[in-house]
C-alpha positions as CSV (number, residue, x, y, z in Angstrom):
1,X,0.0,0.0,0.0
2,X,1.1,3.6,-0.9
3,X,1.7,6.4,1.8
4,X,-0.6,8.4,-0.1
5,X,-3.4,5.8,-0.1
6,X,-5.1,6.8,2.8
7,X,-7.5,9.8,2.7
8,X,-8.3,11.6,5.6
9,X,-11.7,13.9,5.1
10,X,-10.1,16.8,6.3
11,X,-12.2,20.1,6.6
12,X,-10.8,23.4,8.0
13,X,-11.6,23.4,11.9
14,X,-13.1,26.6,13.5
15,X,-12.6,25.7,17.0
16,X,-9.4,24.3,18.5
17,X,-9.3,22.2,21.2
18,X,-6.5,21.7,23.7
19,X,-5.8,18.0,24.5
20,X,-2.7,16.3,24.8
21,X,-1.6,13.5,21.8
22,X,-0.2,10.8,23.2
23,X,2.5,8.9,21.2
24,X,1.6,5.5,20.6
25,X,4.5,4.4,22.9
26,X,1.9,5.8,25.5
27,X,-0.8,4.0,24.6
28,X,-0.2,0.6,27.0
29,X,-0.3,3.2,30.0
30,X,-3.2,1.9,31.9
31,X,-6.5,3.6,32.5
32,X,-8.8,4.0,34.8
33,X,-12.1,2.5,34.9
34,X,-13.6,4.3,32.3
35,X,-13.8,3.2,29.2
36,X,-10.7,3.8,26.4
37,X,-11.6,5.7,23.2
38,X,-8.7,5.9,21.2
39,X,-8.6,8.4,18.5
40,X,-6.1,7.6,15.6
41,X,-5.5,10.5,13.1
42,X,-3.6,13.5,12.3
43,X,-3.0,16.1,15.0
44,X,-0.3,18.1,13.3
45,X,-0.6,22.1,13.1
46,X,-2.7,24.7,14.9
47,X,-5.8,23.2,12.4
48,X,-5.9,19.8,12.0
49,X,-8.0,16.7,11.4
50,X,-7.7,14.9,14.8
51,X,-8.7,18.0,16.9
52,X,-12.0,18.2,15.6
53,X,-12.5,14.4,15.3
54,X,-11.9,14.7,19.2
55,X,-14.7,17.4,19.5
56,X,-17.4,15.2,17.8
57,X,-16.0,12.4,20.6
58,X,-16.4,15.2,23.1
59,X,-20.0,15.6,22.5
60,X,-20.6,12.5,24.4
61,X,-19.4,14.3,27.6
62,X,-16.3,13.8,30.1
63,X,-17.2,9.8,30.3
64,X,-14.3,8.4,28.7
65,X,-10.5,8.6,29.0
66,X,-9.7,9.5,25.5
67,X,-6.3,8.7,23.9
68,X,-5.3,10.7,20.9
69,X,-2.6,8.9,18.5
70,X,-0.7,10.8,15.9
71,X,-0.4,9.1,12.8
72,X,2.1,12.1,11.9
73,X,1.2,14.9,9.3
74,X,-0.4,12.8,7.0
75,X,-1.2,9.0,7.7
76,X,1.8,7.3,7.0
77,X,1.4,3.4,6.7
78,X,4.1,2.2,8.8
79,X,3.0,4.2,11.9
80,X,-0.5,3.5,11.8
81,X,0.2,-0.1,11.9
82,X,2.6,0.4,14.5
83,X,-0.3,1.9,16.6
84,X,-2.5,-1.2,15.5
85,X,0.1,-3.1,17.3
86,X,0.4,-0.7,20.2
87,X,-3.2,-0.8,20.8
88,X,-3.8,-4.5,20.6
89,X,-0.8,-5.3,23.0
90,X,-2.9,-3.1,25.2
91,X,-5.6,-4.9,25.0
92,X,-3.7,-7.9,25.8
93,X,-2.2,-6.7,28.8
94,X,-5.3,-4.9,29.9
95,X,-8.2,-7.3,29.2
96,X,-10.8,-5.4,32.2
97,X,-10.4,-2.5,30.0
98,X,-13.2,-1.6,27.5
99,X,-11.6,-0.2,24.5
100,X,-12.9,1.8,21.2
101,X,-10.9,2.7,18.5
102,X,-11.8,5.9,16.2
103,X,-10.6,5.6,12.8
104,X,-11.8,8.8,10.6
105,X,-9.5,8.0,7.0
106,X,-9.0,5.1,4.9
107,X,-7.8,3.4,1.3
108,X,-9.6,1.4,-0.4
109,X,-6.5,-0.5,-1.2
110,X,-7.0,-4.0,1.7
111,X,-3.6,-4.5,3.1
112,X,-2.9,-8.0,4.6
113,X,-1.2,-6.9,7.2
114,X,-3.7,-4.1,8.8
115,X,-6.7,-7.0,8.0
116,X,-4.9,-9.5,10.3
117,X,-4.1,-6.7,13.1
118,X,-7.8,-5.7,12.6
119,X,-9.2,-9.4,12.9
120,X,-6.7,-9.9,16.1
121,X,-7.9,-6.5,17.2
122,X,-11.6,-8.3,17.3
123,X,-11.1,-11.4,18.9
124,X,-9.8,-9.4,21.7
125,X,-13.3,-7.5,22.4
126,X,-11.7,-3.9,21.3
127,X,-14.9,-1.7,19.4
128,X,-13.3,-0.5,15.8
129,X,-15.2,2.6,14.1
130,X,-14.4,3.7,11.1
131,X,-15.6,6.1,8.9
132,X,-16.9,4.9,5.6
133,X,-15.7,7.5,3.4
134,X,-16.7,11.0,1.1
135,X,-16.9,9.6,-2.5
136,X,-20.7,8.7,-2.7
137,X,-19.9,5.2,-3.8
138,X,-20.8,1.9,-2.3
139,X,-17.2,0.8,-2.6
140,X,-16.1,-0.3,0.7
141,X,-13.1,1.8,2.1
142,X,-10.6,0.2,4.3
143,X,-10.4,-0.3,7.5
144,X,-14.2,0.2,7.3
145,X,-15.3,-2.1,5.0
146,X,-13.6,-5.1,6.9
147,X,-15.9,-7.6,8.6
148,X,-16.6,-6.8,12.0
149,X,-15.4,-3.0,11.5
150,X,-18.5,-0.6,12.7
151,X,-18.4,1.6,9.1
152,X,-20.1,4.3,10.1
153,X,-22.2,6.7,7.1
154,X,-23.1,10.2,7.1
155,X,-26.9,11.7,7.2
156,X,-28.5,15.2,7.6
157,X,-30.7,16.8,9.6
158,X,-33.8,14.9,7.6
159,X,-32.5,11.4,8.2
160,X,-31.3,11.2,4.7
161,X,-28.0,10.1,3.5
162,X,-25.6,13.4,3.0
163,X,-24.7,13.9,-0.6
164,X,-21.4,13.2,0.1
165,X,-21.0,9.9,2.0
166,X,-20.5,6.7,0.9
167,X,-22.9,3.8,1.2
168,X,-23.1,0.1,0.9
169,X,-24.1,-3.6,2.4
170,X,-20.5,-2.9,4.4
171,X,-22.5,0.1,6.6
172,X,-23.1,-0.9,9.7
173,X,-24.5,2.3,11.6
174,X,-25.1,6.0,10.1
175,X,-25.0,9.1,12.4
176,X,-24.5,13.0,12.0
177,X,-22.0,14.0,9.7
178,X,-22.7,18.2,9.8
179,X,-19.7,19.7,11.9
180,X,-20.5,23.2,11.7
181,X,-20.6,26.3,9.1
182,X,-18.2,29.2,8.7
183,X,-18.5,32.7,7.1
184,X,-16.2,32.6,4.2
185,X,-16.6,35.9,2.1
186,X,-18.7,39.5,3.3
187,X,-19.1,42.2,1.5
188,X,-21.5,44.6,0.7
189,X,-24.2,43.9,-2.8
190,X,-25.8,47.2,-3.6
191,X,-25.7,51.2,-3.9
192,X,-27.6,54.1,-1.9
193,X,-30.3,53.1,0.2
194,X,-30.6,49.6,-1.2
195,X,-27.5,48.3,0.1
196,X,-27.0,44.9,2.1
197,X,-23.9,43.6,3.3
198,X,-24.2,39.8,2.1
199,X,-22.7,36.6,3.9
200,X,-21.0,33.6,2.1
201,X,-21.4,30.5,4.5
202,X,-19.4,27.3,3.7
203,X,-21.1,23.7,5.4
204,X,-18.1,21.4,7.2
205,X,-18.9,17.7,7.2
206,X,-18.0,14.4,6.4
207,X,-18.6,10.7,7.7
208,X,-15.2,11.6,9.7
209,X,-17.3,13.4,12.5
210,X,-20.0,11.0,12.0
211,X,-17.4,8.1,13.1
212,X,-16.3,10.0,16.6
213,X,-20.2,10.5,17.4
214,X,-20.7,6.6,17.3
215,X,-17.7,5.7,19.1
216,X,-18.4,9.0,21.7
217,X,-21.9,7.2,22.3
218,X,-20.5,3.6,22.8
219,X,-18.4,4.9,25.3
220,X,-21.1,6.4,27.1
221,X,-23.2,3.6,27.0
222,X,-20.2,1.8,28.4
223,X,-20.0,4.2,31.2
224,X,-23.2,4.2,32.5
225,X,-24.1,0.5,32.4
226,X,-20.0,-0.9,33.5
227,X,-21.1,-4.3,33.6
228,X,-21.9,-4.2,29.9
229,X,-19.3,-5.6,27.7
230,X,-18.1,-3.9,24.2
231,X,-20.0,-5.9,22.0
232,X,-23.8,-5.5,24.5
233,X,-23.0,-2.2,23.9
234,X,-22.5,-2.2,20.1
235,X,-25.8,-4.6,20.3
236,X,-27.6,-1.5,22.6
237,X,-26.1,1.1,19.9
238,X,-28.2,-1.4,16.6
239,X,-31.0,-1.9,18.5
240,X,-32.2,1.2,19.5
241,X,-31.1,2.8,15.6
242,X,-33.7,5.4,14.2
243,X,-35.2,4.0,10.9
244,X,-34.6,6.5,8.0
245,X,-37.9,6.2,6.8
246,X,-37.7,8.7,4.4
247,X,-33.7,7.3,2.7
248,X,-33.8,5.3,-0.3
249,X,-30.5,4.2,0.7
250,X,-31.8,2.9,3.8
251,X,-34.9,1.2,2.4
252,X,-32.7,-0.5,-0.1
253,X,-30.4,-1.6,3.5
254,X,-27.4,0.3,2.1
255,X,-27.4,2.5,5.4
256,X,-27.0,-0.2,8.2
257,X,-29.2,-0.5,10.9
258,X,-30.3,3.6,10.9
259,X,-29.3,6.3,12.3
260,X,-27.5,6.2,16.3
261,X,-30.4,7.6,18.8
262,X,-28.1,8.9,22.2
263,X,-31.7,9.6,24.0
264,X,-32.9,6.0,23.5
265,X,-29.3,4.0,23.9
266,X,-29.4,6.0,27.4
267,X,-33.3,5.6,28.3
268,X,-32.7,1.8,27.5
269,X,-29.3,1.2,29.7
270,X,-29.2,3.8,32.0
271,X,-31.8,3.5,35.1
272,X,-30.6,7.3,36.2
273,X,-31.5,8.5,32.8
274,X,-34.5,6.7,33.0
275,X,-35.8,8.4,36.3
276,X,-34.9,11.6,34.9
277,X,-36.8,11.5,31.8
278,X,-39.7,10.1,33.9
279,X,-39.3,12.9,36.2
280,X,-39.9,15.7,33.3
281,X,-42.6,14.0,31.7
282,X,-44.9,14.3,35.2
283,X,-43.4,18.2,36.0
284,X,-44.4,18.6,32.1
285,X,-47.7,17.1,33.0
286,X,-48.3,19.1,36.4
287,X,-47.8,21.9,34.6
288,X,-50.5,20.9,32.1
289,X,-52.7,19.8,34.2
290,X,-52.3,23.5,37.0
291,X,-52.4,25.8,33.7
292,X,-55.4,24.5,32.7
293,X,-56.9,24.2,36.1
294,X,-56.2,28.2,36.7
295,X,-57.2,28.6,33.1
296,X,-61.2,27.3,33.7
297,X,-60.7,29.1,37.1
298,X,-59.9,32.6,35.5
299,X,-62.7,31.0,32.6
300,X,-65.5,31.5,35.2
301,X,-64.6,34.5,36.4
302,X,-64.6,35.8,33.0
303,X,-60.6,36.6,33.2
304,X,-59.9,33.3,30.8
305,X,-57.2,35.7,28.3
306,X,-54.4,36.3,31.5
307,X,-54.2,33.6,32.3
308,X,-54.3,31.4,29.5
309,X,-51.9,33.3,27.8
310,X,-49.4,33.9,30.6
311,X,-49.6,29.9,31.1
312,X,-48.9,29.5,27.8
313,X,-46.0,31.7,26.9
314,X,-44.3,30.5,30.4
315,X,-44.5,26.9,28.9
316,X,-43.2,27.9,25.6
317,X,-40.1,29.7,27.1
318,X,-39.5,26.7,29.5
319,X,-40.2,24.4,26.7
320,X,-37.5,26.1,24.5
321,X,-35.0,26.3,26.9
322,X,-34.8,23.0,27.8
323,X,-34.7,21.6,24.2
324,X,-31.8,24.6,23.8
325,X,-30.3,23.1,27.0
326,X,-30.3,19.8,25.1
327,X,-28.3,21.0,22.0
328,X,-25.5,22.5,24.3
329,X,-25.4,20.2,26.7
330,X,-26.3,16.7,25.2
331,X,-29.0,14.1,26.0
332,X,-27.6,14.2,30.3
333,X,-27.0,17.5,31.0
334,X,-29.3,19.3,29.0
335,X,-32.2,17.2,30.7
336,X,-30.6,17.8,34.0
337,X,-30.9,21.4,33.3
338,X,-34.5,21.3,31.8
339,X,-35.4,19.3,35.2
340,X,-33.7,22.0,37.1
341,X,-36.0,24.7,35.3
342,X,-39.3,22.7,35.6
343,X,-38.8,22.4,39.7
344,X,-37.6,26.2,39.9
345,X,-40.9,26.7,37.9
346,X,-42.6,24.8,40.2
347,X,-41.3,25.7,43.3
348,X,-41.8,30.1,41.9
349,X,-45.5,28.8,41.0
350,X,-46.1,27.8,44.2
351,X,-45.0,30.8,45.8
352,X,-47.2,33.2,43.5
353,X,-50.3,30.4,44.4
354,X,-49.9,30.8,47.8
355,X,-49.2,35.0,48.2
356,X,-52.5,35.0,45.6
357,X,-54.4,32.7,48.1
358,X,-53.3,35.0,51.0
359,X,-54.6,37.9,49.0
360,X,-57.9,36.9,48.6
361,X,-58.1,35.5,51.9
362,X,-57.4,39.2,53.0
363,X,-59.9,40.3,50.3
364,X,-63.1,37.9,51.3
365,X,-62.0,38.2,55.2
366,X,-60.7,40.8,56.3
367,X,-63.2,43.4,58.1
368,X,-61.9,47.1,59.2
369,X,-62.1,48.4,62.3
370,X,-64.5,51.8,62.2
371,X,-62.6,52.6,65.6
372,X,-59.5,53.0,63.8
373,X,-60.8,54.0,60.3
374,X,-58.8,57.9,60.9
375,X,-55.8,55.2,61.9
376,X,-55.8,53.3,58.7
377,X,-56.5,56.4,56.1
378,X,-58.9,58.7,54.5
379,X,-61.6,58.4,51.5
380,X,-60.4,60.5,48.3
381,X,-63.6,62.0,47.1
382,X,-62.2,62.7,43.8
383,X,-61.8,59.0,43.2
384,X,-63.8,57.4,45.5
385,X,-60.8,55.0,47.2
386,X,-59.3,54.9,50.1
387,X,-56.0,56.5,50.6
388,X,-54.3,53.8,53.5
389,X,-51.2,55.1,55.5
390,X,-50.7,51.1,56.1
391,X,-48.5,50.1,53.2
392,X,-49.0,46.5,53.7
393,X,-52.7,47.4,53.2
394,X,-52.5,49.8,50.3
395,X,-50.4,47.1,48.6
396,X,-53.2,44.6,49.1
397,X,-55.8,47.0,48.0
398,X,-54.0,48.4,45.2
399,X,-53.3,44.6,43.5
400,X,-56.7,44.1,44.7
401,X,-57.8,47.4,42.6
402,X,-55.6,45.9,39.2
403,X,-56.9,42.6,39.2
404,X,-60.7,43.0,40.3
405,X,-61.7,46.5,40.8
406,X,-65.6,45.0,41.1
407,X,-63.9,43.3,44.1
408,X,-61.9,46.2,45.4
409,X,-65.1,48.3,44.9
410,X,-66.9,45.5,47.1
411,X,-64.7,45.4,49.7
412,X,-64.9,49.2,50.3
413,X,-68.7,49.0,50.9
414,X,-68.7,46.7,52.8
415,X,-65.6,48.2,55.2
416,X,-66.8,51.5,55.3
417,X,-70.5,52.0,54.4
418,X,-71.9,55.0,53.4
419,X,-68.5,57.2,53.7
420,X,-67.5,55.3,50.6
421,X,-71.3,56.4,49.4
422,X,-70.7,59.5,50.1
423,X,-67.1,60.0,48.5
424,X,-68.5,58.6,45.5
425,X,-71.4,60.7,45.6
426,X,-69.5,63.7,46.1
427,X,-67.1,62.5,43.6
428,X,-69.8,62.1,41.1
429,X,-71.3,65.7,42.0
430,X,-68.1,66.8,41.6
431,X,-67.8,66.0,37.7
């Protein structure tokens, strides 16, 4: 095989991350009981390959202890068998350890050599992900299209195959392959009024970051189940597979088993997860079920629109920001967060339940004193309401006064009789 055989599906990174590259001399250090990702590709230069490979790993969270491998500045054959060897001797020395290999490039030249290193590779339990290459062919590309070898496909934000990524009977698995877009030209289109300063966006992809998301997610499953072994969780990973209903690819089972689904991998081996998401759905459904209660409550007292609608755009927002949450923070922490919000929600709605309860407890129960009436304030005649010197009760009265003014009106009456009569008479005389 060439040197230049291998293609790597390089794009132009926008964000750097800082992580250390271990040389593959490193690589039989042992680690600790999380599982071992290790990620073999170019890390050469402030912009490289490997870097953002490692951020599409990264989106699984901190779960794994991830080993980055240089392969040097391109992949050179000699080294990257060299790490094939360093890796399975690993294995061999460590067999507790549960280990997944990230391969983003390949040749579609076999070499004997890397097929028996990949085959030994196997028989010892270690996970190989590979990405199935850019060329829109259903040629396999090696290492991915050797038996056993998770080749992993690219599909967009429809559940379709990308334009660019390859297919074939080889695919095992198909997962995300958009990395992010970058603005490329700006400049201004237009004279005079009529002028608009115009954007050229360029889309990074490739099956390369859809390889690091499958092998981030096996690792994660690995985490939170530990007694699962490597190949349960590749099973877990196929099982719970979105369909891509809508592929042609995928009905003519050139896409593998779908596309990987983190929320259901995680709702199917992980009991915490589980209780979470169980834990959302009822604060979703108290929700529900309070607005809706308040809602026929405001209904009969012919108030249904403040209600309703304050219920309603309080859900939306909550709603958004925990789906927002999500994207940032991935299937754990963004639904940690969005259960934080919904009890903090809760917890505020009970507060404003209870001070509302203690107002209208003041409101249908609370009776002046006429002893003390000169205490507590005068009548306005000009606007027929009581002028308190009591804040406490001015604040009462006044929300009272917002809300209800039949109420407020009521409450007067009945307080102070015919002085309120009379300031309203005098009031209305007055105008």
């Amino acid at each position: 095989m060439m040197l230049n055989s291998y293609t790597l599906f390089r794009i132009v990174p926008l964000v750097v991350i800082f992580a250390q590259v271990i040389p593959a001399c490193q690589a039989s250090v042992p680690s600790s009981d999380r599982p071992v990702i290790f990620i073999l590709d170019t890390f050469v230069g402030d912009e490289n390959h490997g870097e953002d490979v490692t951020r599409a790993v990264r989106e699984s969270g901190d779960c794994c202890d991830i080993r980055m491998l240089s392969l040097g500045e391109k992949v050179q054959r000699d080294i990257y068998l060299a790490i094939l060897e360093d890796v399975l001797d690993f294995a061999i020395k460590n067999p507790r350890e549960k280990i997944v290999v990230n391969m983003s490039f390949g040749s579609y030249l076999a070499d004997e050599r890397e097929r028996d290193l990949i085959e030994k590779m196997l028989g010892q339990g270690i996970v190989l992900v590979a990405a199935a290459g850019n060329d829109r062919t259903d040629r396999p590309m090696y290492p991915a299209g050797y038996p056993g070898v998770l080749a992993v496909a690219a599909v967009d934000g429809a559940d379709r195959k990308t334009s660019y990524s390859n297919y074939g009977r080889h695919i095992r698995i198909a997962a995300e392959g958009f990395l992010k877009s970058r603005i490329v030209a700006q400049g201004l289109k237009g004279t005079g009024p009529g002028v608009r300063q115009n954007f050229t966006y360029r889309i990074y992809g490739g099956t390369s970051f859809a390889a690091p998301r499958v092998s981030g997610l096996l690792g994660l499953i690995m985490s939170r189940r530990p007694e699962l072994s490597p190949s349960d969780a590749v099973n877990v990973l196929l099982r719970t597979a979105v369909p891509l209903s809508n592929d042609a690819f995928f009905k003519a089972q050139l896409m593998g088993a779908g596309r990987i689904d983190p929320y259901s991998a995680l709702y199917r081996v992980d009991p915490v997860f589980r209780r979470m998401v169980i834990a959302l759905d009822v604060c979703r459904l108290i929700y529900l079920a309070i607005w809706l209660m308040v809602s026929i409550l405001a209904w009969k007292r012919n108030d249904l629109f403040g209600p309703f609608v304050q219920g309603l755009l309080i859900g939306v927002f909550i709603w958004g920001f925990e789906y927002y949450a999500l994207w940032i923070g991935g299937e754990i922490v963004g639904r940690q967060i969005g259960l934080i919000i919904w009890v903090a929600t809760g917890l505020a709605g009970l507060v404003v339940c209870l001070n509302r309860r203690r107002e209208r407890r003041f409101v249908e129960e609370y009776r002046f004193d006429p002893a003390v009436f000169e205490e507590l304030g005068t009548l306005n005649p000009a606007t027929g309401r009581m002028m308190l010197q009591r804040p406490w009760l001015l604040d009462h009265l006044t929300f009272i006064d917002k809300i209800r003014p039949d109420l407020a009106e009521r409450i007067l009456q009945k307080n102070f009789g015919d002085a309120y009569h009379i300031g309203i008479k005098i009031s209305d005389t007055g105008s």
